[in-house]
SEBA-529623 format. One line per field, with one value per residue (C-alpha): residue number from 1; residue in three letters; x negated, y negated, z. Coordinates in steps of 0.2 Angstrom, whole numbers. Each point is the difference from the previous one (the first is absolute). Layout:
BEGIN
num <- c(NUM/...)
residuo <- c(ALA/...)
px <- c(X/...)
py <- c(Y/...)
pz <- c(Z/...)
END
This chain:
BEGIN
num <- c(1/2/3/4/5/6/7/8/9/10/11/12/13/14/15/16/17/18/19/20/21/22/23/24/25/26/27/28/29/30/31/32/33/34/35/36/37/38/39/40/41/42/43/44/45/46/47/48/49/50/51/52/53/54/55/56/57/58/59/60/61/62/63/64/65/66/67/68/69/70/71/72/73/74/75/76/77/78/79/80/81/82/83/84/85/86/87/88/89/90/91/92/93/94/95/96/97/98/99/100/101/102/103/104/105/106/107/108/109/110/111/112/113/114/115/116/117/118/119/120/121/122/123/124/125/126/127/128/129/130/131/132/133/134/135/136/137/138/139/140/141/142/143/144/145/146/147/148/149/150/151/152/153/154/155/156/157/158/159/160/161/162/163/164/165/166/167/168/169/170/171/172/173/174/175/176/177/178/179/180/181/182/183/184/185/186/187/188/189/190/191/192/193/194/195/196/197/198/199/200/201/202/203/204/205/206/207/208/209/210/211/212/213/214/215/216/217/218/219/220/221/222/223/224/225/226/227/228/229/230/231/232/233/234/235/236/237/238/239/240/241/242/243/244/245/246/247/248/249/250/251/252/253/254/255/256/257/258/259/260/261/262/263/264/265/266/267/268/269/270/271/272/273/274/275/276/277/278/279/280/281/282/283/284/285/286/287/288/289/290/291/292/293/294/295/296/297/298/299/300/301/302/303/304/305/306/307)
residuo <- c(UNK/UNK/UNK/UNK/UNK/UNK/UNK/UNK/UNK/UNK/UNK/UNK/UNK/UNK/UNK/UNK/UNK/UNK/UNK/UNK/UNK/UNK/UNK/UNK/UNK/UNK/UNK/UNK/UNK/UNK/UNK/UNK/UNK/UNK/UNK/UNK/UNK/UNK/UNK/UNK/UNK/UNK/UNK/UNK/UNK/UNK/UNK/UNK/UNK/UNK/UNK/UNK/UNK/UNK/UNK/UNK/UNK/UNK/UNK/UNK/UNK/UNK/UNK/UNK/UNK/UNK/UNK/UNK/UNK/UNK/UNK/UNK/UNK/UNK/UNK/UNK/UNK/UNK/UNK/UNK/UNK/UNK/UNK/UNK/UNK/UNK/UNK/UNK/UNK/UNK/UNK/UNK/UNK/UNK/UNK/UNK/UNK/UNK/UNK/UNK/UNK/UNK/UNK/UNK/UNK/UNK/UNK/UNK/UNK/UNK/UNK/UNK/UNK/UNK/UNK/UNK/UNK/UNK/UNK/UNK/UNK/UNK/UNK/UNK/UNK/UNK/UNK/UNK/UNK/UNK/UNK/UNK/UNK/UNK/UNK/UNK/UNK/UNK/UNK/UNK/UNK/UNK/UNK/UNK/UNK/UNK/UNK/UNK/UNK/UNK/UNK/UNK/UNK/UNK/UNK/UNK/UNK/UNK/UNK/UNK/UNK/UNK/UNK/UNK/UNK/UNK/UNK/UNK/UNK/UNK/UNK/UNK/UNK/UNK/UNK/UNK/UNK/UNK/UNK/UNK/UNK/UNK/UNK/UNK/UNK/UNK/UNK/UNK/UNK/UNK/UNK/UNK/UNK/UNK/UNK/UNK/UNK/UNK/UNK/UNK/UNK/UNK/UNK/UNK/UNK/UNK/UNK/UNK/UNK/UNK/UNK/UNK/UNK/UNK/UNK/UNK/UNK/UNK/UNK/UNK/UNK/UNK/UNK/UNK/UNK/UNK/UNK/UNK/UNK/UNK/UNK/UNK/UNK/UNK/UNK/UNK/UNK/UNK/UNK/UNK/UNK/UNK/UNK/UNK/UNK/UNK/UNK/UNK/UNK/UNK/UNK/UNK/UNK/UNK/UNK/UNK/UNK/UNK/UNK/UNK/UNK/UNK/UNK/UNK/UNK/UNK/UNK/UNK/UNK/UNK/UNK/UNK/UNK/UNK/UNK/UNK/UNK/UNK/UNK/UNK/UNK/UNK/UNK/UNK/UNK/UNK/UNK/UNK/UNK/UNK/UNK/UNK/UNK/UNK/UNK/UNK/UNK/UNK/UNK/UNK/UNK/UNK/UNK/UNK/UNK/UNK/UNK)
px <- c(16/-15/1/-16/9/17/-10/-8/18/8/-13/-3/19/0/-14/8/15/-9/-9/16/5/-13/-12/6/-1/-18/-4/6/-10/-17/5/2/-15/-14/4/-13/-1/5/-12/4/16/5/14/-3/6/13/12/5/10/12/-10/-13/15/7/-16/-4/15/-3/-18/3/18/6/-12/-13/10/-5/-20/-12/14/-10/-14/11/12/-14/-5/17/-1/-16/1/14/1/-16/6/15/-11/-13/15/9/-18/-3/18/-3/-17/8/13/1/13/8/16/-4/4/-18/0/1/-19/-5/9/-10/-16/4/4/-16/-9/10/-5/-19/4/10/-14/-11/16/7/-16/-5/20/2/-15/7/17/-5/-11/16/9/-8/-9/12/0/-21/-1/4/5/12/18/5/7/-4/11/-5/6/19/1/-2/-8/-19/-7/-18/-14/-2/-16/5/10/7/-7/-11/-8/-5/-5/-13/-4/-6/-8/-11/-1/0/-9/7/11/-4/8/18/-3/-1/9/-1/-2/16/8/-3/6/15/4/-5/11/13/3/-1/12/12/2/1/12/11/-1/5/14/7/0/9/14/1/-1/-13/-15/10/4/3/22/-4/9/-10/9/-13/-15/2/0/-14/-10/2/-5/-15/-6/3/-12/-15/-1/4/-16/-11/4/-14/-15/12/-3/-20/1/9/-11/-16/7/3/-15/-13/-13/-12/3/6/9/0/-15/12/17/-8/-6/17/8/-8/3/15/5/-14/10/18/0/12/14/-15/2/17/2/12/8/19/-1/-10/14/14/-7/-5/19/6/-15/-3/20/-1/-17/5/18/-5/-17/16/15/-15/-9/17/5/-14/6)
py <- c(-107/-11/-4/11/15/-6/-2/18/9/-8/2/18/1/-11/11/19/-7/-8/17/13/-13/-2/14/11/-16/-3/19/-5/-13/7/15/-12/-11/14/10/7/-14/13/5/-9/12/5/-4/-6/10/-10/-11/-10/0/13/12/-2/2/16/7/-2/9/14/3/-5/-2/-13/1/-5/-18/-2/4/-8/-6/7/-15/-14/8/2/-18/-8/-8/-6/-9/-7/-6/-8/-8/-9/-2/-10/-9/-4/-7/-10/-7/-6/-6/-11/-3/-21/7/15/6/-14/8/1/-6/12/-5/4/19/1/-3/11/15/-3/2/17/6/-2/9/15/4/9/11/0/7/15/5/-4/11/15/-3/-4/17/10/-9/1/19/9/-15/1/19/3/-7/13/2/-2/17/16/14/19/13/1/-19/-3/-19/1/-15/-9/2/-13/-4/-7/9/-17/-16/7/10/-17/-9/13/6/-21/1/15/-4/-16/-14/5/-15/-11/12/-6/-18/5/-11/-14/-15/2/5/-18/-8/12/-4/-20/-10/14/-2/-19/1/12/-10/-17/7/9/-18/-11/13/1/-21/0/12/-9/-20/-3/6/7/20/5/3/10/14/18/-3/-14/8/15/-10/-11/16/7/-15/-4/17/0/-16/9/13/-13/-11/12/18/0/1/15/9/-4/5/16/7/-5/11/15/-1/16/-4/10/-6/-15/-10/-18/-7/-13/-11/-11/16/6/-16/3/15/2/-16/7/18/-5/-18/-11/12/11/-12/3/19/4/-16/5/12/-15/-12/16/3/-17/-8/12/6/-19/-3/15/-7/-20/5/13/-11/-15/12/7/-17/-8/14/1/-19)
pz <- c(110/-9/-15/-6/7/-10/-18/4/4/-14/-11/2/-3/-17/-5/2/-8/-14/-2/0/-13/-9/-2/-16/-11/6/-4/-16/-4/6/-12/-14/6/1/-16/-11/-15/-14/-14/-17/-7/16/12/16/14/5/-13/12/19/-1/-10/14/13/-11/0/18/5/-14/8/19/2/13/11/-15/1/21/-4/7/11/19/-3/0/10/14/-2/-2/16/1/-17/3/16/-5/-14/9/16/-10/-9/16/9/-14/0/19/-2/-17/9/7/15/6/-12/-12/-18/-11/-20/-11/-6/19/-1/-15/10/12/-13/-8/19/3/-17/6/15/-7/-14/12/4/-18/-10/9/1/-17/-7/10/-7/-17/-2/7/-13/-12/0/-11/-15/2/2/-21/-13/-5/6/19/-2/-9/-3/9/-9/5/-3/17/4/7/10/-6/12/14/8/15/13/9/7/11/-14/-9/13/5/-17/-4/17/-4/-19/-3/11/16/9/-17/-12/9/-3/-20/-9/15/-11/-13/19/6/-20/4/17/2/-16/2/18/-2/-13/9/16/-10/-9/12/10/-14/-4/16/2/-18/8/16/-8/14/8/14/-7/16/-6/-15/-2/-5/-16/-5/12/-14/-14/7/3/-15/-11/11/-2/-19/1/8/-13/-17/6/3/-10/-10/15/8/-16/1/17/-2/-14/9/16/-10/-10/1/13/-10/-17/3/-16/7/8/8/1/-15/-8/0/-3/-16/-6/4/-12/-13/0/3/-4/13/1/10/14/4/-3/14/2/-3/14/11/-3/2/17/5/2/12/8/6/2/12/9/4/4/13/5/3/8/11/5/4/10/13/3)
END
């Protein structure tokens, strides 16, 4: 089996565990990341992670966690298996002989070249996700949940039905093809320093554990703790662009508030000050340790078994 066909099985793997794991933290966050900024005197909607997770299960119940879960889901294996196919061609052409062990400045290199590659996939998923996500925190500014006579629990109104209701809705209302690349820009600030920082440091990790460069004897032990750190990584250098990202994806087409990531940079800092830029980012770190734990340890147990 080559190795192109080894980084796509292993990838698609790391990625559907990495999802399973990860997914109702990331609803989380989008919920905390998109809320209406709250008038002067007002609460906002959410008071912080776990009234946004009581409230989601109050309006949607469990299910409400998984949202927006189909667009990743769908794309799973063709984000990841690009992002460890580009890391693993970029570690061969680095790479001065076969099986020789690459520095953990190279690995860096080669995360920052999958993150180039994985953008294109990652903004038009993300946009779908983030407008599933996000719907009911946009929808009012009220509670989650009202009460029917009887006491009985009523769910806001969604707009969307399920992915394939964004995607066509952007396609018919909103620039066609270009409507999905919303948000593009703060996609490749995401996805270029974070991977470069994830790979470097899931590298340097695992040569610390092993007192080498050869990581080959590691136990899953130390790939989980490896995996879990280097994921942490991505999402402490580079939070605050996911946050401009994520507001300009869900911003009305129509009447749009942000003109740009600049514009929203800067608005969001005017509003909301610095704390603005990281709205979400306890759910983001929550999610980011085992979600990544899950993805390098199956992406390793699954490359080392197809020899």
């Amino acid at each position: 089996m080559g190795d192109v066909a080894k980084d796509l099985t292993a990838g698609t793997v790391g990625g559907a565990a990495q999802l399973i794991c990860g997914h109702p933290f990331d609803t989380i966050k989008v919920k905390l990341q998109s809320q209406p900024v709250p008038l002067p005197g007002q609460a906002p909607r959410y008071s912080g992670a776990i009234d946004a997770v009581k409230q989601t299960l109050g309006a949607e119940g469990p299910r409400g966690l998984y949202k927006g879960m189909g667009a990743p889901l769908a794309t799973v294996a063709a984000f990841n298996a690009v992002l460890f196919t580009v890391r693993g061609q970029m570690e061969a052409f680095l790479r001065s002989s076969p099986g020789t062990p690459l520095t953990v400045g190279q690995q860096v290199v080669c995360g920052a070249g999958a993150g180039v590659a994985v953008s294109f996939l990652a903004c038009p998923t993300e946009l779908i996700k983030c407008r599933l996500q996000a719907q009911s925190s946009l929808a009012t500014s009220g509670p989650a949940v009202t009460s029917a006579p009887g006491g009985a629990a009523v769910a806001v109104a969604v707009k969307y039905g399920g992915p394939m209701d964004v995607a066509r809705h952007v396609l018919r209302s909103e620039g066609g093809a270009r409507g999905l690349f919303k948000g593009l820009l703060p996609t490749f600030a995401r996805e270029v320093p974070g991977n470069a920082a994830m790979f470097g440091v899931y590298e340097a990790l695992k040569q610390y554990l092993a007192g080498g460069q050869d990581t080959s004897s590691l136990g899953r032990g130390s790939l989980i703790l490896a995996g879990g750190l280097a994921g942490a990584s991505f999402w402490g250098s580079v939070y605050p662009t996911d946050v401009v990202k994520s507001v300009l994806q869900v911003d009305d087409y129509k009447n749009p508030k942000y003109s740009g990531s600049v514009d929203a940079f800067r608005k969001i800092l005017k509003t909301e000050g610095v704390k603005g830029l990281y709205k979400g980012f306890g759910p983001a770190m929550a999610r980011s340790i085992p979600a990544n734990a899950a993805c390098f340890l199956a992406y390793e147990v699954t490359r080392s078994s197809l020899g």
